[in-house]
C-alpha positions in Angstrom: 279.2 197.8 143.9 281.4 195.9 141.6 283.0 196.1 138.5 283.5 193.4 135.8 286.1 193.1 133.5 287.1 190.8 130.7 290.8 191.1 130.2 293.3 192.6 132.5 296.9 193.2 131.3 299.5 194.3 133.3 302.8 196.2 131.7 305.9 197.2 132.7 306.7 195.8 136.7 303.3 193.9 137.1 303.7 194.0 140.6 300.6 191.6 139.8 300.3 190.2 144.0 299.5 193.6 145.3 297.6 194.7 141.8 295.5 191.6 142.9 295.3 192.5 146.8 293.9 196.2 145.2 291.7 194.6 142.2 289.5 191.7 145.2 289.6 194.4 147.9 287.2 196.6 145.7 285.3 194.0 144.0 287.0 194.5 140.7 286.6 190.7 138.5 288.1 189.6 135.9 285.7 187.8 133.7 285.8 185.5 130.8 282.2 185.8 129.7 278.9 187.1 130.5 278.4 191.0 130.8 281.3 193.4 131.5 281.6 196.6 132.6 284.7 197.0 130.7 286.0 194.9 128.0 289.8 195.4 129.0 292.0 196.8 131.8 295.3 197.7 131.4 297.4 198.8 134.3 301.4 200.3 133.8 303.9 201.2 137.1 306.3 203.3 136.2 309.2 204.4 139.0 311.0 207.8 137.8 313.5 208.5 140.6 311.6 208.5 144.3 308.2 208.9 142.1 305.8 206.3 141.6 303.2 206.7 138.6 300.2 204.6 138.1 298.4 204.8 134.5 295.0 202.5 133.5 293.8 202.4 130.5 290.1 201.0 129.7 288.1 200.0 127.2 285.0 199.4 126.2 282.9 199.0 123.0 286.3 200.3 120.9 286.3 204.0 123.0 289.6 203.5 125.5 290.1 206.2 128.7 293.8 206.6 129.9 293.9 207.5 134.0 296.9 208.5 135.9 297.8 209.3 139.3 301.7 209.9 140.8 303.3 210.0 144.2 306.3 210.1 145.8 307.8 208.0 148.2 308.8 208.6 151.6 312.2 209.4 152.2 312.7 207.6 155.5 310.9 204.4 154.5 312.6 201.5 152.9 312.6 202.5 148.9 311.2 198.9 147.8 308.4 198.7 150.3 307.4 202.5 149.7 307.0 201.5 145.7 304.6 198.7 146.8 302.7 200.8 148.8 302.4 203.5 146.5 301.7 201.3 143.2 298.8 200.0 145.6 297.6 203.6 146.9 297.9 205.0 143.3 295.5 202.2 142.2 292.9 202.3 144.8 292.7 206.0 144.5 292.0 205.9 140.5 289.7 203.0 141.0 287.3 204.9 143.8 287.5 207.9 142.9 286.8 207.1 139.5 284.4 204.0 138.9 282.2 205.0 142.4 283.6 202.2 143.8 283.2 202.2 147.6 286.1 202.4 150.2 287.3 199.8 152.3 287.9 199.8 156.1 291.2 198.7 155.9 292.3 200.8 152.4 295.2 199.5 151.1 296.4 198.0 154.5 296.4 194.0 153.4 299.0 192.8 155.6 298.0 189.9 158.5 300.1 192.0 161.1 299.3 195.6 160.8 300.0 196.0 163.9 303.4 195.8 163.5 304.0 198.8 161.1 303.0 201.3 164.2 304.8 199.2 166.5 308.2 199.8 164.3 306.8 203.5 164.1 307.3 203.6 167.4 310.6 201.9 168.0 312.2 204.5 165.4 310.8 207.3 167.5 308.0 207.9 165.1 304.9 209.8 167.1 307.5 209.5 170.2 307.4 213.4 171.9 311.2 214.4 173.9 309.4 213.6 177.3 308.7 210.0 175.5 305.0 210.1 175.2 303.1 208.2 172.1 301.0 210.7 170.4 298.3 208.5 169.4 296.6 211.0 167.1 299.7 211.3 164.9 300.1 207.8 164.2 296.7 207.3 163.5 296.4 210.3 160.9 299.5 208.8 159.1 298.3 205.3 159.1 295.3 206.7 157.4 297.2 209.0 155.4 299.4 206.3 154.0 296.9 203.0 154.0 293.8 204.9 153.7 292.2 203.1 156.3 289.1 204.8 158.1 290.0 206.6 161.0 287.9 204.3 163.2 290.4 201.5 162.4 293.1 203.7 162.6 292.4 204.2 165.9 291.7 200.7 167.2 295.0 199.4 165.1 297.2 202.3 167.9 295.7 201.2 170.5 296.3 197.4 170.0 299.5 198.4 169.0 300.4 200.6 172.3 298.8 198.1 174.6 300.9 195.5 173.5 304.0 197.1 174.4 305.2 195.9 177.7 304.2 192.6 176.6 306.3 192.0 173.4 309.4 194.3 175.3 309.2 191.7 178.7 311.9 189.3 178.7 315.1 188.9 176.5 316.6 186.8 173.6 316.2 184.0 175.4 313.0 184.3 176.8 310.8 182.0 174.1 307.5 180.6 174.1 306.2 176.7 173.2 303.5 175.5 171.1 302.4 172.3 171.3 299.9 171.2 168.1 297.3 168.4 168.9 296.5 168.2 165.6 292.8 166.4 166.0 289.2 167.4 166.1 285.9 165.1 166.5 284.2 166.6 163.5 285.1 169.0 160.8 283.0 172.4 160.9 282.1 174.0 157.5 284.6 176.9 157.5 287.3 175.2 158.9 290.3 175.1 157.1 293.3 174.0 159.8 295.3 171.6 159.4 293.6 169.1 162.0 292.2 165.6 161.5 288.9 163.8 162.4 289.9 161.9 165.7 291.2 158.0 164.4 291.5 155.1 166.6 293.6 154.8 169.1 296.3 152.9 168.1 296.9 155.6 165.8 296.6 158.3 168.8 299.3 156.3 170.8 301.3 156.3 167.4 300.5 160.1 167.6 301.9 160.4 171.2 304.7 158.1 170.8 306.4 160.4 168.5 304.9 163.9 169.5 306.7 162.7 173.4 310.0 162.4 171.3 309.1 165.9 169.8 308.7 167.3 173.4 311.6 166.1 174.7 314.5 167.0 171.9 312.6 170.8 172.1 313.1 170.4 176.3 317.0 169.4 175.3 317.4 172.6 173.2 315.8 174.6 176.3 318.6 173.3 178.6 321.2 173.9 175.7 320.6 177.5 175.1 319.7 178.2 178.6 315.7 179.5 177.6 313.6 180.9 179.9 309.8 179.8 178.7 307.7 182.5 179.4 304.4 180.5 177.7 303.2 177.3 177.1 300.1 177.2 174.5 298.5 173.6 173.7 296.6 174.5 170.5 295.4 172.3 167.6 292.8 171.3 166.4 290.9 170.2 169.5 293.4 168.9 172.4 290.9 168.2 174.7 289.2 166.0 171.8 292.0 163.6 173.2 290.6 160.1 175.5 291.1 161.0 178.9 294.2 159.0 179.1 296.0 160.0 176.7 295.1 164.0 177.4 296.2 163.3 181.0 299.3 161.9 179.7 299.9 164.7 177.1 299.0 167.6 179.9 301.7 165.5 182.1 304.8 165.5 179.6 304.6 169.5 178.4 304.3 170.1 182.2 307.4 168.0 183.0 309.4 169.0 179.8 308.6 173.1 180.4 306.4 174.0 183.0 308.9 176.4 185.8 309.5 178.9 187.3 309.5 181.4 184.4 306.2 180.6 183.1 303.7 183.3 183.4 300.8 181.3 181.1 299.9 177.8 180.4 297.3 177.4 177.6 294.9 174.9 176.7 292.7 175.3 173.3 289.5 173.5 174.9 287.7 175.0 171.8 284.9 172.3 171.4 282.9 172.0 174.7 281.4 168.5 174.0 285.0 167.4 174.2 285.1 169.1 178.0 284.8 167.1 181.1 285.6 166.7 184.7 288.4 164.8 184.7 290.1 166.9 182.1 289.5 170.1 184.1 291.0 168.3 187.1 294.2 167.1 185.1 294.6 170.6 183.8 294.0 172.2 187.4 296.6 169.7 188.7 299.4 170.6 186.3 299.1 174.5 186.1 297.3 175.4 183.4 296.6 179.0 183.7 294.4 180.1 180.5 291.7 177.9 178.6 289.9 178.6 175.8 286.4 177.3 174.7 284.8 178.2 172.0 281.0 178.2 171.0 281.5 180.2 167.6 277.9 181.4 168.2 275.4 180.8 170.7 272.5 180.4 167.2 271.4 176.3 167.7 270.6 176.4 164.1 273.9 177.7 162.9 275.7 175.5 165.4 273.5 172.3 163.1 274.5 173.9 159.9 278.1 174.2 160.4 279.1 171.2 161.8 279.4 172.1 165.6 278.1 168.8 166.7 277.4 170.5 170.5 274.4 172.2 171.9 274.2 176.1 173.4 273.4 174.2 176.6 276.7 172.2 176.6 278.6 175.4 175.8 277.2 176.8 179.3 277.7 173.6 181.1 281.5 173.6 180.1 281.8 177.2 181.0 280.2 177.3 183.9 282.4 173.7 185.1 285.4 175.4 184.6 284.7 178.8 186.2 284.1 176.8 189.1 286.6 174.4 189.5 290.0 177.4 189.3 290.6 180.6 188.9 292.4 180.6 185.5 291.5 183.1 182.7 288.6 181.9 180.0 288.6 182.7 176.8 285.2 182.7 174.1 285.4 183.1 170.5 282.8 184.2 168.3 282.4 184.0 164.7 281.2 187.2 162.5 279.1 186.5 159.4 278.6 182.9 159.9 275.9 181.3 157.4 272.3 181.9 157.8 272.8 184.7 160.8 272.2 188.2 160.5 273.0 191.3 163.1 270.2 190.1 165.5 271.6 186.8 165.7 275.4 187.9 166.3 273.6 190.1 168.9 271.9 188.0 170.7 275.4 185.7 170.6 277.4 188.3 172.2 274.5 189.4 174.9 274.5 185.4 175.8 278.1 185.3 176.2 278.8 188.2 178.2 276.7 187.2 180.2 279.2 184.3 181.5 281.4 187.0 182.2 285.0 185.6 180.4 287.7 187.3 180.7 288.5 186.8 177.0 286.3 187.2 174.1 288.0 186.9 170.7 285.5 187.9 167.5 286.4 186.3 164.0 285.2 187.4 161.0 284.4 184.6 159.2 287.0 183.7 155.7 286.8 181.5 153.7 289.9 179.3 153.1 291.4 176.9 150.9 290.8 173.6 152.8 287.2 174.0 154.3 284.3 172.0 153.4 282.7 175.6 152.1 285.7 176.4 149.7 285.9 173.1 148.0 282.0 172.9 147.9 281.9 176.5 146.0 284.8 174.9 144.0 283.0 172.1 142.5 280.0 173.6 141.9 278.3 172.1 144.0 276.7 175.0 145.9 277.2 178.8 144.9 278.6 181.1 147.7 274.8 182.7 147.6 273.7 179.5 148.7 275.2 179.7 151.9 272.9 182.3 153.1 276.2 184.7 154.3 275.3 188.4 155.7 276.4 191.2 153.4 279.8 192.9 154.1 278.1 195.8 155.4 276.0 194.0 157.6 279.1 191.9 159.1 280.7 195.7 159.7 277.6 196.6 161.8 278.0 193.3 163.9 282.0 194.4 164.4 280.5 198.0 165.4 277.9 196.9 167.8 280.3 194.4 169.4 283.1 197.5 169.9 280.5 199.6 171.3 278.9 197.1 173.7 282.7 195.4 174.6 283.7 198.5 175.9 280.7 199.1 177.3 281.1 196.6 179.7 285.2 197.8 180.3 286.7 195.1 177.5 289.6 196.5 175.9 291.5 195.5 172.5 294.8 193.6 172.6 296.0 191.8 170.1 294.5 192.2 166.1 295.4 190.5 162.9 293.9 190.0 159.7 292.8 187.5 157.4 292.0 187.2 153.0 288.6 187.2 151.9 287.5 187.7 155.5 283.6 188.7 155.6 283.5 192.4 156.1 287.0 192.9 155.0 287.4 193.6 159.1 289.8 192.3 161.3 290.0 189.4 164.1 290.6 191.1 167.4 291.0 189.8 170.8 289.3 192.1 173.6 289.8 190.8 177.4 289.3 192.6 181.1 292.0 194.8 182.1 295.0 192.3 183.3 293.8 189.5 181.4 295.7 189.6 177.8 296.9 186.3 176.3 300.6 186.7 176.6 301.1 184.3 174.2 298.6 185.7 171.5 300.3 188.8 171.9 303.9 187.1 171.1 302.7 185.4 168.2 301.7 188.0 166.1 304.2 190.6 167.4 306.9 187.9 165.8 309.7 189.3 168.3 309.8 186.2 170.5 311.3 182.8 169.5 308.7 180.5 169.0 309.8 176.4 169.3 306.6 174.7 167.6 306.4 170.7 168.6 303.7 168.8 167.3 301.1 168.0 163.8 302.1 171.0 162.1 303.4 173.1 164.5 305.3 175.9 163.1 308.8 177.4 164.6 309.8 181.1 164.3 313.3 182.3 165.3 313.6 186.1 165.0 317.1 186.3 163.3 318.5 190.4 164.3 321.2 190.1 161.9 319.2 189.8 158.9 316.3 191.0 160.3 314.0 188.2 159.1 312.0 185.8 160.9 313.5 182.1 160.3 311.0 178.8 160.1 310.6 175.9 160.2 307.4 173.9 159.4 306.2 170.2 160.8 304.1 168.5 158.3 300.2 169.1 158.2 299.4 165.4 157.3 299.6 163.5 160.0 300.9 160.5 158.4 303.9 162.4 157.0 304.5 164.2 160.5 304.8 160.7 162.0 307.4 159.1 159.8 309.2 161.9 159.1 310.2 163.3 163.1 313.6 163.2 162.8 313.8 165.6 160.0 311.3 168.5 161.9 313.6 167.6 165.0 316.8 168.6 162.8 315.1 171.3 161.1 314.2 173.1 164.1 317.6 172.4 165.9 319.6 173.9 163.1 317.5 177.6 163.0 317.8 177.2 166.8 321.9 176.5 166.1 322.3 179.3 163.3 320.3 181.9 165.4 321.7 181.1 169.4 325.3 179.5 168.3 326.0 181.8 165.4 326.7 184.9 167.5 322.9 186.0 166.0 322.0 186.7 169.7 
């Protein structure tokens, strides 16, 4: 169900981002013509002490209803964060409980990293007995006390946030991963919105590596200046394998020689499309230590592969897989898509049967958003198709494909171990990576936990320097457009040295 209305006004503190989060999350629209539900909507926060009250007021055909609902904040939570919470609990309750509106999985829980919130929980002893045992039941009753999330995702948001644990406490301040972005693909697929580019010629590849090699080696200079210990190399994109032999072999070669020691416990490759796979890129990544690959077939549906843009068959998906289980003993990882165009629960079933099948030791399922960027967005943007048009499952029938895939992943003894979220994902469910016991991505784990210095080299690579002192996470950003990236090095260089000079020289750690 949703609701239509044709003006909303908000009074006193709009807190109009988190109204909005509230207001898509239920299906509420603002309208400027055809039928309404309601002619008018408005919405007043009012803060009297540690109270938070919500009123609405709506309107139709001249006869106006005034609902209210108050609560008070938490006394051991941050005052500013409980107000946002509560202005969004106090409006989600009104709106379901009175315009039979239907919950969401998630509640009011909109963040990317929920995981996060338990894992702070945790730190401040929250759900923590004497004997220092997690009680897993308390922190999932308050994160569905608080968020209103179902208790199924309650559940499953612990348990990613426990497992992760000894991974994001291993190491110290200078223990730091690297991410190196091959910012290139050899087609475009219909959803995608990252920042990567249709492989060009290669004269503007060698440009590309040219500069990218001086990227590498000014981030290997700040590891010897601060002394890092790299505990992860991740080679993401894009498509790096989409690279020519030569220069992948040559790309593979530098981050080996820049980072690659003793300290690294993962080495990464994103091998995501597996037309661009072959034998003499599984042999250079053998060679130099890559530990981890992932290769993704979004779905094992030939028809949806044709639709979106996939540009390889189900048959060359096995072929890759099955070459690389062969030629090491690294850790693979799949991704799946939920909700993808044209498919419906049998489809993602027979996906997930298909790929299981293979045995990785990684599966990763996506619920499929869509983003500013992708060919889908800016199609539904100009008019040029409707979002009906593209055939997508229902919400509730994505959610069914996320509970069959939970029930048969553990099943077969996958577990949950890192979980974030995305806006205007299908399902309004989360992306969640489930692996064999042992087998956890240390670096996916790291990058969403957000505790770890991150040095980011490459077509917009991003890095993030934890700062303790101010308790923020300082960034810096290397440009999306490739063109920009490559005449404007220097500045990304400096940019990343001064966070890395603030953080390491300022007495921050």
């Amino acid at each position: 169900m949703s609701v239509k209305v044709g003006t909303l006004r908000l009074l006193g503190d709009d807190y109009s981002k988190i109204i909005g989060e509230v207001l898509r999350s239920l299906g509420i629209k603002i309208v400027s013509d055809g039928a309404t539900d309601f002619d008018s909507m408005e919405i007043f926060n009012e803060i009297i002490g540690r109270r938070v009250i919500t009123r609405i007021k709506i309107s139709i055909d001249g006869v106006e209803a005034v609902l209210q609902k108050s609560l008070l904040a938490r006394p051991d939570e941050r005052f500013g964060a409980e107000v946002n919470r509560l202005v969004k609990k106090n409006l989600y309750l009104l709106l379901v409980d009175n315009f039979g509106l239907d919950c969401v999985p998630y509640g009011i829980l909109h963040g990317v990293r929920p995981t996060k919130i338990i894992q702070r929980w945790i730190a401040e002893g929250f759900g923590v007995t004497s004997q220092g045992v997690i009680d897993r039941d308390k922190i999932s009753r308050r994160i569905c006390s608080d968020y209103l999330t179902d208790p199924d995702k309650a559940e499953l948001l612990t348990e990613v946030s426990i497992r992760q644990l000894p991974i994001l406490n291993s190491g110290d301040a200078k223990t730091v991963s690297v991410y190196v972005g091959i910012p290139f693909c050899k087609t475009r697929c219909l959803y995608c919105s990252f920042p990567a580019n249709v492989l060009p010629a290669e004269n503007k590849i060698a440009d590309f590596m040219r500069i990218l090699t001086r990227d590498i080696e000014a981030a290997s200079d700040a590891v010897k200046r601060y002394d890092f210990k790299i505990q992860t190399i991740y080679i993401g994109g894009g498509t790096p394998t989409a690279l020519p032999e030569n220069f992948f072999a040559a790309m593979i070669e530098t981050v080996h020689k820049n980072f690659h020691g003793v300290s690294v416990e993962e080495f990464t490759v994103e091998a995501g499309r597996p037309d661009t796979i072959t034998a003499q890129k599984i042999s250079v990544m053998k060679n130099f230590g890559v530990t981890r690959v992932s290769i993704n077939p979004q779905t094992m549906q030939q028809r949806t592969l044709d639709f979106i843009g996939r540009k390889h068959s189900v048959e060359d998906f096995i072929r890759a897989f099955n070459d690389l289980r062969a030629a090491s003993d690294w850790k693979i990882n799949a991704d799946l898509i939920l909700g993808l165009p044209g498919e419906r629960l049998a489809d993602f079933q027979d996906s997930l049967k298909k790929i299981l099948a293979l045995e990785p030791d990684d599966i990763t399922l996506h619920a499929l958003a869509i983003k500013r960027g992708s060919k889908m967005q800016v199609r539904i943007a100009d008019e040029i198709n409707r979002l009906e048009d593209f055939n997508l499952p229902s919400d509730n029938e994505v959610r069914q494909m996320s509970a069959f895939a939970e029930k048969l992943l553990r099943e077969e003894n996958y577990l949950p171990y890192y979980l974030y979220r995305q806006g205007y994902s299908s399902g309004q469910i989360e992306n969640v990576g489930w692996c064999k016991r042992g087998a956890e991505g240390i670096y996916n784990v790291q990058i969403m936990g957000e505790r770890q210095t991150i040095l980011g080299i490459g077509g917009a690579a991003s890095t993030k320097v934890p700062d303790p002192i101010n308790k923020k996470i300082q960034t810096s950003f290397n440009a999306k457009d490739l063109t920009t990236y490559l005449r404007d090095i220097d500045k990304y260089i400096e940019r990343r040295e001064n966070i890395l000079a603030e953080i390491y020289r300022g007495g921050g750690v």
